[in-house]
N, C-alpha and C positions, 0 to 999 in steps of 0.2 A: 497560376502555375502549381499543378501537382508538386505536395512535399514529399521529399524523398526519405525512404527507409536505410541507415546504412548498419552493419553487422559488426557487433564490437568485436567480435574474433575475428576480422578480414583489418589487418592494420594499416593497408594503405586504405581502402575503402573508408575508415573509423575516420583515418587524419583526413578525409576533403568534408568532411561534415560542421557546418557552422553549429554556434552554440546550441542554436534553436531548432536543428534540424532533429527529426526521429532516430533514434536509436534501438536495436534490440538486441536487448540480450537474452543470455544463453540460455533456455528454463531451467528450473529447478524440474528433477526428475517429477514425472508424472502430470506438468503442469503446463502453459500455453506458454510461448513466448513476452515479455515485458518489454513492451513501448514506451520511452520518453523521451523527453527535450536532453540532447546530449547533456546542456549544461549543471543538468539536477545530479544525475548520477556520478558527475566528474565533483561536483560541489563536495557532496557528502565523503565520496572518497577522498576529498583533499584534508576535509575534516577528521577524518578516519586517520591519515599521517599522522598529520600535524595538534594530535591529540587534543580535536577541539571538544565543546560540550555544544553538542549539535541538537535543534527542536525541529522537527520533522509533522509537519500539521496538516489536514486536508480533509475534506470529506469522505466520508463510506466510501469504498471501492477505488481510491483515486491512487492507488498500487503502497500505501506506507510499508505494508507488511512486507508489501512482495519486492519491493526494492531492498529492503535490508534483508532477504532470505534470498535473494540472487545473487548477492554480494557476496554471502556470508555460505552459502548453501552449495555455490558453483563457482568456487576457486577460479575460473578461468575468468569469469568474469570483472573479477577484483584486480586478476593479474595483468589485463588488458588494458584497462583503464588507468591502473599505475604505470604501467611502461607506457604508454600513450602523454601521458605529465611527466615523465621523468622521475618518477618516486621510487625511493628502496622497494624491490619486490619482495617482500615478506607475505607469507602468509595472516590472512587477518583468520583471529578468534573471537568468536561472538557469546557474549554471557547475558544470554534472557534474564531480564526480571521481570516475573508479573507481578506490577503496580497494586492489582487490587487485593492481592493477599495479605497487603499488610493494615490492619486496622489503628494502631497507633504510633506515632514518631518513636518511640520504643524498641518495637519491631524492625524496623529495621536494621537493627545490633544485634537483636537476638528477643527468643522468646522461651517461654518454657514452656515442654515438652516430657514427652513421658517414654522409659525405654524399661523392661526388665520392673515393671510396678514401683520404680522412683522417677520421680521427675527432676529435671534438671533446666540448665540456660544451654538453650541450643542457640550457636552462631545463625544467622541470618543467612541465606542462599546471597546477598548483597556482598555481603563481607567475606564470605569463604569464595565469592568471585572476583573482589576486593583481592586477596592476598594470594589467590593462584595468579592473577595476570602481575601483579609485586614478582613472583619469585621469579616469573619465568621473563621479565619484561626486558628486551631486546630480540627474541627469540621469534614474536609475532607483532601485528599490530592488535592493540585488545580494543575491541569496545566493549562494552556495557550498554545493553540495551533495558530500559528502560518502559516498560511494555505500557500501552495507556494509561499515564500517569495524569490525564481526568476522570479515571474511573476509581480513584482511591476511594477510601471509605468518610475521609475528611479532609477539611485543609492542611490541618495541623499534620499530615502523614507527609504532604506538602513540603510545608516548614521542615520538617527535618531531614528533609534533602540537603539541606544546605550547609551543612556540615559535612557531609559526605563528597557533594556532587563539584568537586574544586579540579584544579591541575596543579594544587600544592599538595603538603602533607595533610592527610584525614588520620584524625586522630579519635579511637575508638574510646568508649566510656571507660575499659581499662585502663588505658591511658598508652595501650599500644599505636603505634606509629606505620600506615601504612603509603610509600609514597608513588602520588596519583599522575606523577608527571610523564609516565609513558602511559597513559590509559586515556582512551578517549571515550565519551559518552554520546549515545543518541537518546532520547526522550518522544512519543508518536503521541498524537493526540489531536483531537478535534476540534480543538479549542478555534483553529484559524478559519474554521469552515462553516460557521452560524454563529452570526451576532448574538442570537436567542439562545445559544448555551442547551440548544436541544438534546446535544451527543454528550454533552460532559455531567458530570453527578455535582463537582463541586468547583470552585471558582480559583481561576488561578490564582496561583501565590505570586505576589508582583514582586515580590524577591528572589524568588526561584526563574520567573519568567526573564528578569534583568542577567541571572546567570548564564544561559545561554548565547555564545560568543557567534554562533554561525543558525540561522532561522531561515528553514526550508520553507515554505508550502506549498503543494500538490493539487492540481485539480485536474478534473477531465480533460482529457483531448477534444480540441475542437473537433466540429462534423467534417470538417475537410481530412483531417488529420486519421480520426475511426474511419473513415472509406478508404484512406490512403493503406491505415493499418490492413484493412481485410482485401483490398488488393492483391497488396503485398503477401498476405498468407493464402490468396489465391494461386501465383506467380511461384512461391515456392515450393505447392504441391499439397500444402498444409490442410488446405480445404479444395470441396471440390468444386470445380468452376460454377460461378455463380450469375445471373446476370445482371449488370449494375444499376439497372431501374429498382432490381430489392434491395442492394446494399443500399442505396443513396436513401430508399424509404425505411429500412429497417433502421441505419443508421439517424435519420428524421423522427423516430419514433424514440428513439435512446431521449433527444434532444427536450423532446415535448414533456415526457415523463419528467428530465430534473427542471422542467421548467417549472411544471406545477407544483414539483417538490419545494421549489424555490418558493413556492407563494401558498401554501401551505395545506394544500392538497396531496392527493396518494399516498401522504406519507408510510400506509404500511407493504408500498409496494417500494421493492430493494431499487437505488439506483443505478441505473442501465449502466454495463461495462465492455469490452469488447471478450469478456470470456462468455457472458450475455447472449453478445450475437451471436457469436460460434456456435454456442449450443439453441439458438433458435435457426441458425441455418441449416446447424447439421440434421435437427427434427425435421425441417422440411427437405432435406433430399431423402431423409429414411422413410418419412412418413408422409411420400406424395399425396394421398390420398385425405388427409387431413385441410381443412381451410387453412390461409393463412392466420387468421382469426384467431382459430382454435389455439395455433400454434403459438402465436403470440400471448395468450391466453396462460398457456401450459410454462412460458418464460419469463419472457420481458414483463408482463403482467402480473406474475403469479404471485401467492400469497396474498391476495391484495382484501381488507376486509370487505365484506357486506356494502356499506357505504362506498368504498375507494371501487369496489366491480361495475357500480352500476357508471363511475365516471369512467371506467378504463375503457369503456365502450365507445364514447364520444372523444377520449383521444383516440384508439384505433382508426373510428372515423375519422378523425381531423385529419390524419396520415395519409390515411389508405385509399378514404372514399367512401360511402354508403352502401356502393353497388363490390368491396373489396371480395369479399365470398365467393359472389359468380363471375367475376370477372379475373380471379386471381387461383381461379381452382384448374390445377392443372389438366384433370381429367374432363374439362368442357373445352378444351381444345386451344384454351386460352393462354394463361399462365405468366409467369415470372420469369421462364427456364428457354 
């Protein structure tokens, strides 16, 4: 049974949706629509309330980013899924931090800085987002995003989360008093998505990892699931009619590529996504006259080093077939379309 697509701004359509069914919400300007398991996006927004310290973890492309900037980016989307649970609709506020700016436990209170040829202790972007979501807290729901906090520069930058990253009072080196009890936090990172610690720089802190009260993680859409996706933004209008002997292959070729990734090939070709397909579809209705080959060449494959080229030929083959070229080129009479 085909799984279905339902539309989190349609709210009765949203409520017949089981946990595990697709969900999409609303893009962020200039971007594609985001597919998940309803239950991911209702999770983090329950966390988002109920001011939890939320770890959001998964491999390259598996939407971390784009789930907290659809949230956070398209109010509507936030507002749906709260009235959908029953939650105070507040608008949520989002305060970035990037992770790897900061070099020692230190910094994150503050660092010095130079203004006018003196230098001084400049507060922390942490802290000064620290005490705008304090003064204003009732007003919105805050989080604190906590931006790839495996890319620090060491562990120790780690370690001193842990003073900070509470739902009690955080108390600064001053000895000022800021309290964390309407603030919630998310933390993204790679950590859940290779054993072999490929994506991360340095190794979690098993005390900061034990802080985390709600633990997401993220991974591809099954192949049933990405044909269901490109269906569905066929049905919508989104893309232009396609026909399903190349979704089911192109989506087949998403599949092979994190296969090898998985065992430790291609690695410097990107993980296949369904923004991926879109633009290998949309090359091949502009650009009839191109192989599919080429086309997949110019996408799904691209980047790929010297060594990773000469394998990305033999997955194409394993896909497509040996004879995919002349059998697949629209101007031999044959084609895909």
């Amino acid at each position: 049974m085909a799984t279905q697509v339902f539309c989190v701004d349609k709210p009765r359509e949203y409520q017949k949706a089981g946990p595990s069914d697709l969900i999409k919400l609303l893009p962020v300007p200039n971007t594609n629509p985001l597919f998940l398991a309803k239950w991911i996006p209702e999770t983090l927004v329950y966390g988002i309330v109920a001011n939890e310290i939320v770890h959001l973890s998964g491999p390259t492309g598996s939407a971390k980013t784009s789930l907290i900037e659809a949230l956070s980016l398209v109010p509507e989307n936030f507002r749906a899924i709260s009235e959908a649970l029953g939650f105070p609709c507040k608008e949520l506020k989002l305060y970035p931090i990037e992770m790897a700016t900061y070099e020692a436990p230190g910094e994150l209170y503050q660092r010095r800085a130079l203004k006018n040829g003196c230098t001084y202790d400049e507060l922390s972007g942490l802290v000064q987002a620290l005490r705008e979501a304090a003064k204003a807290n009732g007003q919105y729901h805050h989080l604190i995003w906590l931006r790839e906090i495996g890319r620090v520069h060491s562990a120790s930058v780690q370690g001193g989360l842990l003073d900070i990253v509470t739902k009690g009072d955080i108390i600064l080196p001053n000895g000022e008093h800021i309290d964390g009890r309407g603030i919630a936090w998310v933390a993204d990172s790679n950590y859940q998505a290779e054993s072999d610690a490929t994506h991360t720089l340095v190794t979690f802190d098993d005390a900061l990892r034990r802080r985390f009260t709600i633990n997401l993680t993220l991974d591809y859409l099954s192949a049933e699931q990405e044909a269901q996706v490109l269906h569905h933004l066929v049905a919508d209008g989104q893309l232009k009619p396609v026909n399903d002997a190349l979704i089911a292959k192109i989506v087949r070729l998403g599949q092979v590529i994190r296969r090898h990734r998985s065992e430790g090939s291609l690695l410097s070709v990107p993980p296949p996504t369904i923004y991926g397909y879109l633009a290998f579809l949309r090359m091949v209705q502009a650009l009839p006259h191109l192989s599919i080959q080429q086309v997949a060449t110019a996408t799904l494959l691209g980047n790929a080093s010297p060594d990773d080229r000469k394998l990305s030929s033999g997955v194409f083959n394993e896909v497509f077939g040996l004879q995919a070229e002349q059998e697949d080129d629209p101007t031999k009479g044959g084609g895909l379309f």
